[in-house]
ZAMARGU-4260 file (C-alpha; in steps of 0.2 Angstrom, whole numbers, plus 5000, padded with zeros to 4 digits):
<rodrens>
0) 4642/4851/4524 | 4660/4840/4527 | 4662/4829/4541 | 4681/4821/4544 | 4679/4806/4556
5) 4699/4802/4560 | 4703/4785/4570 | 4716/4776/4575 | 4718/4759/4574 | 4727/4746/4583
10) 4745/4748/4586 | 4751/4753/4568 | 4745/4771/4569 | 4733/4770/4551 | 4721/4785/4551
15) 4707/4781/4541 | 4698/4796/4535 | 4677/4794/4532 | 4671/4808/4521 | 4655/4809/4517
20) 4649/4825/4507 | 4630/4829/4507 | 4626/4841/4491 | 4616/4854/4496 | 4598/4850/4489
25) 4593/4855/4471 | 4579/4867/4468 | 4565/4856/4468 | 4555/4853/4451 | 4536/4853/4449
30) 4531/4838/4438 | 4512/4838/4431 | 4508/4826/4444 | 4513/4838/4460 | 4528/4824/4464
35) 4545/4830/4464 | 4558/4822/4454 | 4575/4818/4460 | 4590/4827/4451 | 4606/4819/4460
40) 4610/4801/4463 | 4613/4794/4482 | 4631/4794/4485 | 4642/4780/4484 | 4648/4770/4501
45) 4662/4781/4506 | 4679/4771/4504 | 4690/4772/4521 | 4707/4780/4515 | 4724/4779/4524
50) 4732/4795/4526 | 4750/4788/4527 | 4757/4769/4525 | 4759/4759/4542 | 4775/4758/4550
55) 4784/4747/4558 | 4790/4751/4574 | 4804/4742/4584 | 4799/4736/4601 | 4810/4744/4614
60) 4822/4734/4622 | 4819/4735/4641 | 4834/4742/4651 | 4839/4733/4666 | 4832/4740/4682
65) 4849/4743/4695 | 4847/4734/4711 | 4850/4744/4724 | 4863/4741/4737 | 4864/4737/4758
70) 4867/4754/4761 | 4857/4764/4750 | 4841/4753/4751 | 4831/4761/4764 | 4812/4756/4770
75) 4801/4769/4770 | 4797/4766/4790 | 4815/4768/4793 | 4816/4784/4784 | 4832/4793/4780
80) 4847/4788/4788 | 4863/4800/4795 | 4878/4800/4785 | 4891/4793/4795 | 4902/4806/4804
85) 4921/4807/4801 | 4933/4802/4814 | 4949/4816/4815 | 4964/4809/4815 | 4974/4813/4833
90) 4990/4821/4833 | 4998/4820/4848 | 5007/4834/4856 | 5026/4835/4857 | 5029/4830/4873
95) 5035/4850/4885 | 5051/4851/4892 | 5053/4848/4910 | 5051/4864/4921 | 5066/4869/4930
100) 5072/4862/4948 | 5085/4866/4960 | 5090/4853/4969 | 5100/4863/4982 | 5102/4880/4989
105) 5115/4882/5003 | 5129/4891/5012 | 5146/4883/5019 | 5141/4887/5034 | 5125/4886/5045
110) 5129/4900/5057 | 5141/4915/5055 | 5147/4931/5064 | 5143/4948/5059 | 5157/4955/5047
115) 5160/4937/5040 | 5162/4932/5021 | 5152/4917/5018 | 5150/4906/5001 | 5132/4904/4994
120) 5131/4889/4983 | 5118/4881/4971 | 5113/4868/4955 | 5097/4869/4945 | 5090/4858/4932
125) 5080/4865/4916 | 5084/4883/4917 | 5091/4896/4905 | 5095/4910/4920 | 5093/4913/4938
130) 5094/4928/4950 | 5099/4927/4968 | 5093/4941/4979 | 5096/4945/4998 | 5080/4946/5009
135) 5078/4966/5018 | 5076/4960/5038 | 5058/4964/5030 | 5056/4953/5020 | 5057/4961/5005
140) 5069/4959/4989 | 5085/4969/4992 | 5101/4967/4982 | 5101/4956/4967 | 5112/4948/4959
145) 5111/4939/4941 | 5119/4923/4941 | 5120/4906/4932 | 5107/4891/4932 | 5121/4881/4944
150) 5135/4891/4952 | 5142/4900/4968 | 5146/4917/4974 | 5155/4924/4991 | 5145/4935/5001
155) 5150/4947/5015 | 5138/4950/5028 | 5137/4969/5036 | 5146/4971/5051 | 5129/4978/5059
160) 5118/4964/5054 | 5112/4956/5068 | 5099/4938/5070 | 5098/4930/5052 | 5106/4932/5035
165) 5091/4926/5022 | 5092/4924/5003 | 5080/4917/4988 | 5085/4910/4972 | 5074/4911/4957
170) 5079/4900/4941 | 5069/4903/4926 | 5067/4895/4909 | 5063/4900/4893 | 5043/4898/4893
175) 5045/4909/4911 | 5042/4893/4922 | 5051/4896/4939 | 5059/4886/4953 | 5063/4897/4971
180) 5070/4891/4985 | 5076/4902/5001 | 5092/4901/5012 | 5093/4906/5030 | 5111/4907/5037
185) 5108/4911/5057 | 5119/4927/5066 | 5129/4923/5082 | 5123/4939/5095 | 5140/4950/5098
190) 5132/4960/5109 | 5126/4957/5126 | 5114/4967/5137 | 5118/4981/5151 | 5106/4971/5162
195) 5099/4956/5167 | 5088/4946/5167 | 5091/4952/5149 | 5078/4948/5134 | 5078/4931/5125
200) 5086/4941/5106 | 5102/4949/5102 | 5102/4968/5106 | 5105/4980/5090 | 5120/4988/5097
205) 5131/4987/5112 | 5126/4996/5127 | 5125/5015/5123 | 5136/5023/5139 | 5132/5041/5141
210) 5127/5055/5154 | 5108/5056/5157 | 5098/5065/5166 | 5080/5059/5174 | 5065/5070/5183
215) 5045/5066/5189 | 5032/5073/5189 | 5016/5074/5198 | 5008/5063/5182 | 5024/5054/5174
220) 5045/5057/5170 | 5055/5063/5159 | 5073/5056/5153 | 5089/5063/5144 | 5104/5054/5136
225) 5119/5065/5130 | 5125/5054/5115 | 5108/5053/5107 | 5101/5070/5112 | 5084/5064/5115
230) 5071/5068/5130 | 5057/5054/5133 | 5042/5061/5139 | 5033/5045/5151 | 5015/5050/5155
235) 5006/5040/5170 | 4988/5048/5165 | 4982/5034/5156 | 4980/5042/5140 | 4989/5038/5122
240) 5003/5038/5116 | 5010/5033/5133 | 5027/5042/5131 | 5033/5054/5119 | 5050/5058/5111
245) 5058/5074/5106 | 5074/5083/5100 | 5083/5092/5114 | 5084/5109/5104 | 5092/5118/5123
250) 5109/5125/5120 | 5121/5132/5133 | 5117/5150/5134 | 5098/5150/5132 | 5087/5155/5146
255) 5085/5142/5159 | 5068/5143/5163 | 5055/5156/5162 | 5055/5168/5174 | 5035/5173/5173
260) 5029/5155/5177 | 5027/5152/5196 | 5022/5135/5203 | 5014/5131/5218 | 5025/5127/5234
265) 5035/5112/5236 | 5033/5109/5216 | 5044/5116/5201 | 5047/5121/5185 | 5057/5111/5174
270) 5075/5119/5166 | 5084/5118/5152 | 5081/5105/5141 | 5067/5098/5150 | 5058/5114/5154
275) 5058/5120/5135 | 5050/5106/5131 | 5037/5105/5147 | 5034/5123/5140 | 5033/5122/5120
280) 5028/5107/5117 | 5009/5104/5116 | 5000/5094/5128 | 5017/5090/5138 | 5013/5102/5151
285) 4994/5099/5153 | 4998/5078/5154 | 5012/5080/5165 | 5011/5094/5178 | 5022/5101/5188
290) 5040/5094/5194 | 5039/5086/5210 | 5060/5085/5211 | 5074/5092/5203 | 5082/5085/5187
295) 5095/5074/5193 | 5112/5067/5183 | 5117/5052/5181 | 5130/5039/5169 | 5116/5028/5159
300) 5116/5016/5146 | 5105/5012/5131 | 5101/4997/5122 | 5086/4992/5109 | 5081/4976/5103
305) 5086/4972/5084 | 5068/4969/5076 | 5064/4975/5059 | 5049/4985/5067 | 5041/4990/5082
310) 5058/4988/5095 | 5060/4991/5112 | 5072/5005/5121 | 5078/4999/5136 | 5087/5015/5149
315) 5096/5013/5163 | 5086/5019/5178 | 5095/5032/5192 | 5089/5020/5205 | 5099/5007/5194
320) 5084/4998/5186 | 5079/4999/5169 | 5067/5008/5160 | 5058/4999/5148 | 5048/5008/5132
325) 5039/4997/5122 | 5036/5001/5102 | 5029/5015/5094 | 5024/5024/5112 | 5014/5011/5116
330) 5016/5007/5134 | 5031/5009/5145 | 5036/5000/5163 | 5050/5001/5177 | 5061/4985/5179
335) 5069/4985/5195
</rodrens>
């Protein structure tokens, strides 16, 4: 049997081997005597043995340990720390153009006639175009006119225009920022009514001066003007609409009445114009009834109001008041 003991010693690294070999025994001799005699000698001390020769080593030079700074040094109770956040540089916007302004929108006069020409007139700041528009009695955009920022422009104003003259400017730039302003140039009234006391506004027209006719009935009147060709149909019954207007469709020639209808004494059937529509006409019979006179002629006159909407019809009465019929066949009274 081999045993190798290996161990190091100290710092310079020499191995030292320890063999030590054992011979396997001999076969054992028999002297006379029974003892056994020894056939190998006892093996030397074993000598330690170096493997290699020592070497020196250099000692290594210790490297300098880097001392950290303010910011990176960190305690471990105060953790990791934020990086700091990066400010963005402001660029400031160009400062925008000014939005347009008109600093005045006018006429050379402040009131006029129907059938006059006036000047319209007007400066603006900040725009690259403007459009002038007259104003419908409605209110609503009418005739347009494209025009510069700052400038002027003649305007004849309809003989049949009656109350105001109204127009709006719009001056625009190029980022479509607008400037408006409105003009009103007031209307002198050429008209005056057929009757007093007359209403506080200027009539449409003058007075209207034609033949008309006017009958009653047992529940309202009827009433004819030659120049128009219209019947109005005034109901007293209380019902809606409160008067009614038709087309007088009766020519010279045509049956005058009819001949099959009787009425009851002391009342009538309407003729001509007014009995064809008594007759034809739904409900016109049924809400008036029968005539309790006949149909008279007179010389009348007509006049309305000059509103945009909803006017009023003002008929000279054959006592020689006035009928008034308000709008839309809403109401209608007798001005005496």
């Amino acid at each position: 049997m081999k045993t190798v003991l290996s161990i190091s010693i100290g710092v310079v690294g020499v191995t030292i081997l320890l063999l030590a070999a054992c011979a396997a025994p001999a076969p054992i001799a028999t002297s006379v005597s029974g003892w056994p005699t020894p056939t190998a000698a006892i093996p030397a001390t074993p000598t330690l043995t170096s493997t290699r020769a020592p070497t020196a080593s250099a000692t290594p030079t210790p490297t300098a340990t880097p001392t950290p700074s303010a910011e990176s040094t960190l305690s471990e109770a105060e953790g990791p720390r934020a990086s700091p956040t990066p400010t963005a540089t402001l660029i400031p916007s160009p400062t925008p153009a000014p939005e347009p302004v008109i600093a005045y929108f006018r006429a050379n006069v402040t009131e006029a006639d129907p059938g006059d020409t006036i000047t319209l007139e007007w400066a603006s700041s900040g725009g690259a175009m403007a459009t002038l528009y007259h104003l419908m009695p409605s209110g609503q955009l009418g005739q347009w006119w494209e025009v510069e920022p700052s400038g002027s422009m003649d305007y004849a104003i309809p003989a049949e225009s009656r109350n105001w003259e109204r127009f709006v400017l719009f001056v625009l730039d190029d980022a479509d920022r607008v400037a408006q302003a409105t003009l009103t140039v007031i209307l002198r009234c050429p008209d005056s009514w057929f009757f007093s006391p007359a209403p506080d506004e200027c009539p449409s027209s003058p007075p209207i001066l034609t033949d008309g006719a006017e009958q009653h009935f047992e529940h309202g009147l009827m009433l004819w003007n030659r120049a128009e060709g219209w019947i109005h149909v005034l109901f007293d019954d209380g019902l809606q609409p409160a008067f009614k207007t038709f087309l007088d469709e009766w020519d010279e020639g045509e049956a005058e009445l009819d001949p099959g209808i009787v009425p009851p004494a002391g009342l009538y059937q309407p003729v001509r114009g007014f009995g064809l529509v008594w007759r034809e006409q739904p409900g016109v019979r049924d809400r008036l009834g029968w005539a309790v006179d006949q149909e008279q002629g007179y010389p009348t006159a007509t006049q309305r109001t000059s509103r945009y909407k909803y006017n009023v019809t003002y008929i000279k009465a054959l006592d020689g008041g006035v009928w008034e019929l308000g709008p839309e066949g809403s109401e209608w009274r007798h001005i005496p």
